[in-house]
C-alpha positions as CSV (number, residue, x, y, z in Angstrom):
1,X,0.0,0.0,0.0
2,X,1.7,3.3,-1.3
3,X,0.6,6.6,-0.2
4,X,0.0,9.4,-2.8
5,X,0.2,12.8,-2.8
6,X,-3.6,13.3,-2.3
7,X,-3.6,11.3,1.0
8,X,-1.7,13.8,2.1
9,X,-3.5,15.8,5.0
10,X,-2.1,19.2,3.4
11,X,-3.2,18.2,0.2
12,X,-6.9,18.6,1.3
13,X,-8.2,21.8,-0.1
14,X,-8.4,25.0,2.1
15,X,-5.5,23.0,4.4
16,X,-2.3,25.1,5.2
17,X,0.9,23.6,5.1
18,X,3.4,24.0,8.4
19,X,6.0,26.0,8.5
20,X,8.9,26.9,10.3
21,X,7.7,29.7,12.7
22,X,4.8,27.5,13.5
23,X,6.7,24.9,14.3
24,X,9.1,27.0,16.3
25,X,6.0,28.2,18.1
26,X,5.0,25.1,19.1
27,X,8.2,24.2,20.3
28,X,8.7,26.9,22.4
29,X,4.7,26.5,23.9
30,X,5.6,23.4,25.0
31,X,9.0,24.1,26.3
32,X,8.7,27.1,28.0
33,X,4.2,27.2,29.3
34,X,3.4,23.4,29.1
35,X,6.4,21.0,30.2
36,X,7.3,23.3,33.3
37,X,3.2,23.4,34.5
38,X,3.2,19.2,33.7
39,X,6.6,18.6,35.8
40,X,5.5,21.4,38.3
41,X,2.5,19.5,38.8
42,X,4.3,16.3,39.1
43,X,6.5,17.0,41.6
44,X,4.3,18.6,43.7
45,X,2.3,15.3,43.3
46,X,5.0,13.3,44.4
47,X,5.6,15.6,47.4
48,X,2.1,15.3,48.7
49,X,2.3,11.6,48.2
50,X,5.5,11.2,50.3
51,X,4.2,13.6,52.8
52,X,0.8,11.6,53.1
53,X,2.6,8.6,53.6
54,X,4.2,10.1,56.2
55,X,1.4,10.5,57.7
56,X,0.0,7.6,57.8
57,X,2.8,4.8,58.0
58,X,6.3,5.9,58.0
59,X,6.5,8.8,60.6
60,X,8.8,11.8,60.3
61,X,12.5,11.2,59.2
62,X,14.8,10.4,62.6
């Protein structure tokens, strides 16, 4: 099975292709607003988990 040209999603009509300040756009969306809010976010996560556990089972740290 061989694509073609017209399978092509920016063949379609009305469809722009990408280019290169869109892409660099998107790069620097997800490196600089999305990836620090994600890992932000996960590490506070892990935080609270180690702190619940504290809690509950392992006491504070001697």
């Amino acid at each position: 099975m061989s694509a073609t040209t017209t399978d092509h999603p920016a063949s379609r009509a009305g469809a722009r292709p990408r280019t290169v300040w869109r892409d660099i756009g998107s790069f620097l969306l997800l490196a600089c607003v999305i990836l620090p809010v994600v890992m932000f976010g996960a590490i506070a996560a892990y935080g609270f988990f180690i702190w619940f556990m504290q809690i509950l089972f392992w006491g504070p740290p001697t």
